[in-house]
Each structure stands twice: as structure tokens, then as C-alpha cells.
N, CA, C and O atoms as a GROMACS GRO file, in nm:
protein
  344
    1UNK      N    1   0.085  -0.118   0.000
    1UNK     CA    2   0.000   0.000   0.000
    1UNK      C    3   0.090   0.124   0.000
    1UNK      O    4   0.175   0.149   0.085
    2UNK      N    5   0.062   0.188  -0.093
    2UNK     CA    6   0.115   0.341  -0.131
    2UNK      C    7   0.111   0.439   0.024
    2UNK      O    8   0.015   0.426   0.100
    3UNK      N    9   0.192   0.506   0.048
    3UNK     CA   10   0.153   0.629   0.120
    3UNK      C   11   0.052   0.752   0.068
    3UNK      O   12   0.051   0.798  -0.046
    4UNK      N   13  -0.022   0.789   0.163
    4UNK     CA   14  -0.156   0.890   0.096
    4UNK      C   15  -0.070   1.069   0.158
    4UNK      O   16  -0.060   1.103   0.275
    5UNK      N   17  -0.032   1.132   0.063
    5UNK     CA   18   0.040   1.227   0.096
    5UNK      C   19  -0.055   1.367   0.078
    5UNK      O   20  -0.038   1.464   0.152
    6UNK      N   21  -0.140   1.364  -0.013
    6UNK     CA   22  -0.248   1.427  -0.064
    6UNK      C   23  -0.353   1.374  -0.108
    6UNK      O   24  -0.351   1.256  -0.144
    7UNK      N   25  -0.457   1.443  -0.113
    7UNK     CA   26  -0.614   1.435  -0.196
    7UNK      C   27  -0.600   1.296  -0.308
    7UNK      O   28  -0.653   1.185  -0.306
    8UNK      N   29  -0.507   1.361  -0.401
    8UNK     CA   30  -0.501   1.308  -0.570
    8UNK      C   31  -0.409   1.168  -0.552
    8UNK      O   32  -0.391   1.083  -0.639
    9UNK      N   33  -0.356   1.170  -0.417
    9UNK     CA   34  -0.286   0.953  -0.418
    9UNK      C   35  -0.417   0.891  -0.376
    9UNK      O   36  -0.424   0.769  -0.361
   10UNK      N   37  -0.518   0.966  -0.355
   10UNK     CA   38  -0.646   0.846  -0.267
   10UNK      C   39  -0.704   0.765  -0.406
   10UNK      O   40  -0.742   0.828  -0.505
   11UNK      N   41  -0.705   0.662  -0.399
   11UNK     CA   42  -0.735   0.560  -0.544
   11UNK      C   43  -0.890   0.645  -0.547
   11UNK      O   44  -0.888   0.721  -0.644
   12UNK      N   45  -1.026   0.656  -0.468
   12UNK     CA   46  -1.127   0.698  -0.488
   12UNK      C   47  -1.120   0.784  -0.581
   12UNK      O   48  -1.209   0.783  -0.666
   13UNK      N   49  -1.002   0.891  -0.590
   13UNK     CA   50  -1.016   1.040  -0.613
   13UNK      C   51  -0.953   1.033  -0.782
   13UNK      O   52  -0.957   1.129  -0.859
   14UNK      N   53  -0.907   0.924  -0.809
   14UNK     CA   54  -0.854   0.903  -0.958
   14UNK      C   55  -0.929   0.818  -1.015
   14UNK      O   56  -0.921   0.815  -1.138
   15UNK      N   57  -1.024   0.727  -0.949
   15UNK     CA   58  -1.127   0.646  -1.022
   15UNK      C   59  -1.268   0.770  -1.066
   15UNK      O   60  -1.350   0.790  -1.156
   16UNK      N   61  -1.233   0.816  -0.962
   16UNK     CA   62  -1.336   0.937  -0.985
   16UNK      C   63  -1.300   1.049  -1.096
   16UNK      O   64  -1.402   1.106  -1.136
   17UNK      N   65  -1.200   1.087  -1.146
   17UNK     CA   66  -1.141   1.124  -1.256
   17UNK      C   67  -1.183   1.052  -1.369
   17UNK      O   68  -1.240   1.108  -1.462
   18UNK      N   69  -1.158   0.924  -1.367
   18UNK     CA   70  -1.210   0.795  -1.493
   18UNK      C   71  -1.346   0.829  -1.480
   18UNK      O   72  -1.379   0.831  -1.598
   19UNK      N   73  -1.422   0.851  -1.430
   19UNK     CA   74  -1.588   0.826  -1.418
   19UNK      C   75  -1.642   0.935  -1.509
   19UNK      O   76  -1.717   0.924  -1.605
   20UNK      N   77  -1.583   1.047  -1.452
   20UNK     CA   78  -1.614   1.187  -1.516
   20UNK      C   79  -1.602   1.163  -1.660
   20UNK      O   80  -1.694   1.177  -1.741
   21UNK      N   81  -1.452   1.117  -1.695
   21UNK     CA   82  -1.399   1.118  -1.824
   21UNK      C   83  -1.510   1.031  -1.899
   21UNK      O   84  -1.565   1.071  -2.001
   22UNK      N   85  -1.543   0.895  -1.833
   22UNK     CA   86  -1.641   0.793  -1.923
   22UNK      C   87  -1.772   0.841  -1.964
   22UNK      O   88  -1.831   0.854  -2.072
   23UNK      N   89  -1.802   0.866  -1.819
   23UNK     CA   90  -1.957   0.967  -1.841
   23UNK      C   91  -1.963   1.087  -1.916
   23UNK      O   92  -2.075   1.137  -1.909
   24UNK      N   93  -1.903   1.136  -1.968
   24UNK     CA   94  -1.898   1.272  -2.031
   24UNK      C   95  -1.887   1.217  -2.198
   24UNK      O   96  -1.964   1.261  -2.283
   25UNK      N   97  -1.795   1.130  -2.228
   25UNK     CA   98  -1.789   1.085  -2.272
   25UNK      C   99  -1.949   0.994  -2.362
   25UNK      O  100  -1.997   1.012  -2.474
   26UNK      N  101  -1.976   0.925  -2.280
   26UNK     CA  102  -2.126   0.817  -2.298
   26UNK      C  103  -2.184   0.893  -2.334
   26UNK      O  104  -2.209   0.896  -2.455
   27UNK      N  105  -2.250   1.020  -2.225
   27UNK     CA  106  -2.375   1.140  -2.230
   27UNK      C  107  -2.331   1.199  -2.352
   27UNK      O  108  -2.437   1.250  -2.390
   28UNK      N  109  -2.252   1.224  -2.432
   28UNK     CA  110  -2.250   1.326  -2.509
   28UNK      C  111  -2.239   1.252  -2.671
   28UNK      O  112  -2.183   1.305  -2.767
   29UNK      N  113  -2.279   1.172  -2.671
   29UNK     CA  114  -2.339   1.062  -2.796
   29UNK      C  115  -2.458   1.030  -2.808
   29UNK      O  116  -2.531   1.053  -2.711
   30UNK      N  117  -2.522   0.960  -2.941
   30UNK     CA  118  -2.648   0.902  -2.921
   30UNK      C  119  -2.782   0.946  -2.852
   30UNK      O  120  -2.808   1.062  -2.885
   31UNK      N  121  -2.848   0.908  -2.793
   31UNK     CA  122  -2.954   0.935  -2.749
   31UNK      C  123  -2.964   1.016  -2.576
   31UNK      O  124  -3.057   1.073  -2.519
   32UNK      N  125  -2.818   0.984  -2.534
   32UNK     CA  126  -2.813   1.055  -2.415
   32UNK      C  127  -2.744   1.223  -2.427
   32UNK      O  128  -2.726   1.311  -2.343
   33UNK      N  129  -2.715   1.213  -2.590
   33UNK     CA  130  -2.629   1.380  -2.580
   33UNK      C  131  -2.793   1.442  -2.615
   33UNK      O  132  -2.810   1.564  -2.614
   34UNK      N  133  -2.921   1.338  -2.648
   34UNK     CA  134  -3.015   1.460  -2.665
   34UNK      C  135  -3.134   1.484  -2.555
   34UNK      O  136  -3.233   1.558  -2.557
   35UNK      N  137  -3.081   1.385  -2.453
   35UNK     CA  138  -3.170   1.453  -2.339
   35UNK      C  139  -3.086   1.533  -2.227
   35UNK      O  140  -3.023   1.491  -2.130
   36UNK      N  141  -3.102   1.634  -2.265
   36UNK     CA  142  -3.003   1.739  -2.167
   36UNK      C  143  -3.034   1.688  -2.017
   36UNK      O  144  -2.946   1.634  -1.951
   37UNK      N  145  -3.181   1.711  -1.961
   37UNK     CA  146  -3.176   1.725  -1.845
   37UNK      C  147  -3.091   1.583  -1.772
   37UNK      O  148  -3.015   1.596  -1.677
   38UNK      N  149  -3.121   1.446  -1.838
   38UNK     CA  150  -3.020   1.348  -1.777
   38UNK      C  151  -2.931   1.348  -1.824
   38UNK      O  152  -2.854   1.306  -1.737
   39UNK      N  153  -2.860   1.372  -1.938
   39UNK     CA  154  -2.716   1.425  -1.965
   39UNK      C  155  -2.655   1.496  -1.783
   39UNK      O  156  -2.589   1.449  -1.690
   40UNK      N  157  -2.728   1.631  -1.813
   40UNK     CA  158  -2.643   1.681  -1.745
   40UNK      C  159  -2.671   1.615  -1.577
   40UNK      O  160  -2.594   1.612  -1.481
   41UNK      N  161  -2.738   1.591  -1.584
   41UNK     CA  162  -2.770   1.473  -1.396
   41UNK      C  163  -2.642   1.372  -1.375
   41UNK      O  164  -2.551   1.379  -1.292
   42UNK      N  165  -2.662   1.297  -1.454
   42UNK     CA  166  -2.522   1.218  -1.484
   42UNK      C  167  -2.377   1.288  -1.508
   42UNK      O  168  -2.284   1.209  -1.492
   43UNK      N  169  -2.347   1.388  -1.534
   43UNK     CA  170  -2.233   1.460  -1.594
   43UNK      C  171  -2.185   1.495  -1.393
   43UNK      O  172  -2.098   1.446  -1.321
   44UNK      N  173  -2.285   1.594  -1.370
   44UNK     CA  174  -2.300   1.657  -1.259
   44UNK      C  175  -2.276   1.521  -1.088
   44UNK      O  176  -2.208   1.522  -0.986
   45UNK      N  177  -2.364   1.440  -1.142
   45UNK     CA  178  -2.304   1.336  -1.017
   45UNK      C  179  -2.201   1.288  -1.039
   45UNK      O  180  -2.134   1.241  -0.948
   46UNK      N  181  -2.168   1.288  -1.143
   46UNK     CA  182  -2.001   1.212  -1.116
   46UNK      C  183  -1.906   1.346  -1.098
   46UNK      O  184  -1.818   1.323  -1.014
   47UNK      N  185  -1.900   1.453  -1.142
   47UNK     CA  186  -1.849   1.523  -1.091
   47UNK      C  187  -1.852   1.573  -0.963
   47UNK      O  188  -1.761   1.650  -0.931
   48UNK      N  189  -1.969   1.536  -0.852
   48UNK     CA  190  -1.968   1.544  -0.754
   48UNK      C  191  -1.951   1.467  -0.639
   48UNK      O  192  -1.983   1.492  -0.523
   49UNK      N  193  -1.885   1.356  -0.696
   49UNK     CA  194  -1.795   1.266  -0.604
   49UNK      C  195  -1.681   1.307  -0.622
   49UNK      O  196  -1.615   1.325  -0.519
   50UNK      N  197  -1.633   1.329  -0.720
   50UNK     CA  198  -1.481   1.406  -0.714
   50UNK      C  199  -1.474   1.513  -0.620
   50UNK      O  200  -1.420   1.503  -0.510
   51UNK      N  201  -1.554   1.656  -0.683
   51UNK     CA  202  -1.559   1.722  -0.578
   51UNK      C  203  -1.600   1.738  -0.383
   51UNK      O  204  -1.563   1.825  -0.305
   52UNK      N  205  -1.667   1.642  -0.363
   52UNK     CA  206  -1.703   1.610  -0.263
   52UNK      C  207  -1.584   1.554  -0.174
   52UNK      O  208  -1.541   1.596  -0.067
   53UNK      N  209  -1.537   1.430  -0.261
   53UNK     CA  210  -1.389   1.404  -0.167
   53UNK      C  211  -1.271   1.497  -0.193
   53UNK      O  212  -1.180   1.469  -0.114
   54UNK      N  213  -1.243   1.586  -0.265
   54UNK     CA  214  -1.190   1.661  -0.277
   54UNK      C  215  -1.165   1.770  -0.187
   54UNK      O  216  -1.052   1.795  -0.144
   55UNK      N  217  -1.296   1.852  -0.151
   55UNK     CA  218  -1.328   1.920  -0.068
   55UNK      C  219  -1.305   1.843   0.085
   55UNK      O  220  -1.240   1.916   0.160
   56UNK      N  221  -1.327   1.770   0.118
   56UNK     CA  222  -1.349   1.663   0.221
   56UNK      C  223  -1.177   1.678   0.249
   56UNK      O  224  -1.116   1.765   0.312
   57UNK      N  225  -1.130   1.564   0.180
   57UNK     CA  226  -0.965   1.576   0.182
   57UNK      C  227  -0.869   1.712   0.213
   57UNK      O  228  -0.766   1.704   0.279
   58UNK      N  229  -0.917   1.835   0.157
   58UNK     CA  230  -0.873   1.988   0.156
   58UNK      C  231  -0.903   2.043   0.299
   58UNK      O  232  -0.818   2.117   0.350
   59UNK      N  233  -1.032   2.009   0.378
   59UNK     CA  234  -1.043   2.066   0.454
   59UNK      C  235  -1.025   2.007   0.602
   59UNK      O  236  -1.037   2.078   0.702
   60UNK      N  237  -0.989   1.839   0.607
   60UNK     CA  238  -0.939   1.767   0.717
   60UNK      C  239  -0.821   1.855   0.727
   60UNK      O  240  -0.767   1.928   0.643
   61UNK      N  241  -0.791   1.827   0.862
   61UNK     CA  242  -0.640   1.920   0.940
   61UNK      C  243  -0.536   1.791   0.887
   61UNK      O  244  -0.446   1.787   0.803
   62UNK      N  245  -0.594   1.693   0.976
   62UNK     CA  246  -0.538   1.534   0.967
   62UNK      C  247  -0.561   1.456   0.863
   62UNK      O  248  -0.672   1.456   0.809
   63UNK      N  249  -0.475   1.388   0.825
   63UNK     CA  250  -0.536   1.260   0.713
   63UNK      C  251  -0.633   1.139   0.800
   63UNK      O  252  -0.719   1.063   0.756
   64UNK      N  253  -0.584   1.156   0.931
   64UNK     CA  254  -0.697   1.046   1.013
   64UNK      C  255  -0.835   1.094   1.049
   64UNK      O  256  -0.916   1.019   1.102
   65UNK      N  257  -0.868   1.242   1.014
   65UNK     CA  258  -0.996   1.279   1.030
   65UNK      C  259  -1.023   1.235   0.898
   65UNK      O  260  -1.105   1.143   0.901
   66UNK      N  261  -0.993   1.259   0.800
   66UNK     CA  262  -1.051   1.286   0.665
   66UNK      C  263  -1.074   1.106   0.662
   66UNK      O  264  -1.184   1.071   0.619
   67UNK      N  265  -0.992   1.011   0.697
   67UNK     CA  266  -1.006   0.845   0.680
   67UNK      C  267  -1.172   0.828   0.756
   67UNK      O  268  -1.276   0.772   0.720
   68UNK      N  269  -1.130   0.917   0.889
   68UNK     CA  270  -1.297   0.867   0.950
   68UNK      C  271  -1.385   0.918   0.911
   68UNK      O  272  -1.497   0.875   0.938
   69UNK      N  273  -1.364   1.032   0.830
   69UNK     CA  274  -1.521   1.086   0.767
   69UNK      C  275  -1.535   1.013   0.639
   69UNK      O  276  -1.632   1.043   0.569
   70UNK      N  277  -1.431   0.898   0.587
   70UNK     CA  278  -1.482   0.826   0.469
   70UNK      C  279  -1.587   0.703   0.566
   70UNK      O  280  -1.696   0.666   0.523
   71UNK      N  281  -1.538   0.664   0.673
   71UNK     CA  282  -1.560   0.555   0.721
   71UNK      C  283  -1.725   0.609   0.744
   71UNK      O  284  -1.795   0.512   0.716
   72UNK      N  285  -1.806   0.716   0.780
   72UNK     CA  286  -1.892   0.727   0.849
   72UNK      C  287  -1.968   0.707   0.690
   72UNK      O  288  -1.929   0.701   0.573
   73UNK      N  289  -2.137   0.699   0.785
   73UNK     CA  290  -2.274   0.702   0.657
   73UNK      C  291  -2.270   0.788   0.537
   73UNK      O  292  -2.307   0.771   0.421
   74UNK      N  293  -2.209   0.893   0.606
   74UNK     CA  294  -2.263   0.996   0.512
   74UNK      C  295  -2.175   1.052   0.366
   74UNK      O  296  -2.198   1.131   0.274
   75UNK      N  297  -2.076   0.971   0.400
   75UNK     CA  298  -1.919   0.919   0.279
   75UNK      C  299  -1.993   0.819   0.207
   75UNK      O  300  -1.954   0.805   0.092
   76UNK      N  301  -2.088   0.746   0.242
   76UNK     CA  302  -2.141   0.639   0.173
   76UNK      C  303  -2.269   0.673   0.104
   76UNK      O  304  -2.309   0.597   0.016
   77UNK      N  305  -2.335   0.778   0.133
   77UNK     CA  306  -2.439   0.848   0.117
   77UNK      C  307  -2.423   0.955  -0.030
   77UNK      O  308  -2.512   0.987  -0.109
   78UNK      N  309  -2.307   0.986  -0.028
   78UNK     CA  310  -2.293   1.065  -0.145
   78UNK      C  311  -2.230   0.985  -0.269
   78UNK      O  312  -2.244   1.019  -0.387
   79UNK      N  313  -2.180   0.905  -0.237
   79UNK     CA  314  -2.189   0.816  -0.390
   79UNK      C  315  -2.311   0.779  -0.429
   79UNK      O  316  -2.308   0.772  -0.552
   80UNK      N  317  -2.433   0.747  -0.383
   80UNK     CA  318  -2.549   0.763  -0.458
   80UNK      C  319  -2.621   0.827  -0.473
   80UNK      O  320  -2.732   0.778  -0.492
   81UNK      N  321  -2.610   0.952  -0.475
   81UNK     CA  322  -2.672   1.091  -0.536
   81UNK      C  323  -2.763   1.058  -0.649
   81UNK      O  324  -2.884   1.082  -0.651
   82UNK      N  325  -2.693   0.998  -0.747
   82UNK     CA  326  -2.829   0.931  -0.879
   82UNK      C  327  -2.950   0.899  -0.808
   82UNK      O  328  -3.058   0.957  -0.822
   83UNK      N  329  -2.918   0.777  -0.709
   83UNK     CA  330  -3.055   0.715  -0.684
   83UNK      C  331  -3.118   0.762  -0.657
   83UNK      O  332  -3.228   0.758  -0.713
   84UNK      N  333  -3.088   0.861  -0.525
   84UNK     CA  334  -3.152   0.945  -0.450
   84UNK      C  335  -3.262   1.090  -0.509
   84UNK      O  336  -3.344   1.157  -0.446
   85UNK      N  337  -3.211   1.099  -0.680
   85UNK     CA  338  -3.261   1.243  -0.668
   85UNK      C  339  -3.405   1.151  -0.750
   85UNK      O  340  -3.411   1.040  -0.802
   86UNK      N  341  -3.503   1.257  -0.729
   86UNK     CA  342  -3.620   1.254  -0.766
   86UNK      C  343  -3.650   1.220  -0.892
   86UNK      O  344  -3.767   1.217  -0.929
   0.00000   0.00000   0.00000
């Protein structure tokens, strides 16, 4: 196991880079580049797992706070933003 020195070594935070890239990618072809409003739903949640741990990571003092706020519900709660919205 790697040392976590910053934000951008956390594997989450570079899979989350790939996601953006795929999804942006997918949405902007075919039948999903012509429904904007889920285009952009999809574009927007994956960009907001990036940003979310991002922010998260930036604003722990400690790298052991920022580990326990992955560990709690609410780290688990924002990766499914899709399901959740209306």
C-alpha cells in the first residue's frame, strides 16, 4: 500500500477522474447527448464525487480525520446521489 500524501494519491479520487472522463464521454453521444436534463444529472453526479472528496480531503487538518469521515454514513451516502434524486 502506497503512502496517501495528498487528496489526488487516494485511489477513490482518480477512479473518480475515470468516471467523469467515461460519463462525459457516454452522455454526449447518441440518445443521451439529446436529453439534456439526464445528460447533465449524470455529468454533474459524477463530478460530484470528485468534488465532494476533494473538498473533504482539503479541509481535514489530519489525514486520520478525513479516513474517519470516509468511514462514516454519510461518505457512503454521497456516492449515490443518482438514486436518491427525484
Amino acid at each position: 500500500m502506497s503512502k496517501i500524501e495528498c487528496f489526488e494519491d487516494i485511489q477513490a479520487w482518480q477512479e473518480a477522474r475515470i468516471l467523469i472522463k467515461e460519463s462525459c464521454a457516454i452522455s454526449g453521444s447518441g440518445q443521451w447527448a439529446k436529453d439534456y436534463a439526464l445528460r447533465d444529472q449524470i455529468r454533474l453526479a459524477s463530478i460530484s464525487v470528485l468534488t465532494n472528496s476533494t473538498n473533504d480531503a482539503q479541509g481535514a487538518r489530519y489525514l486520520g480525520s478525513f479516513i474517519r469521515y470516509l468511514r462514516n454514513n454519510d461518505a457512503r451516502r454521497m456516492t449515490c446521489d443518482p438514486e436518491t434524486q427525484p
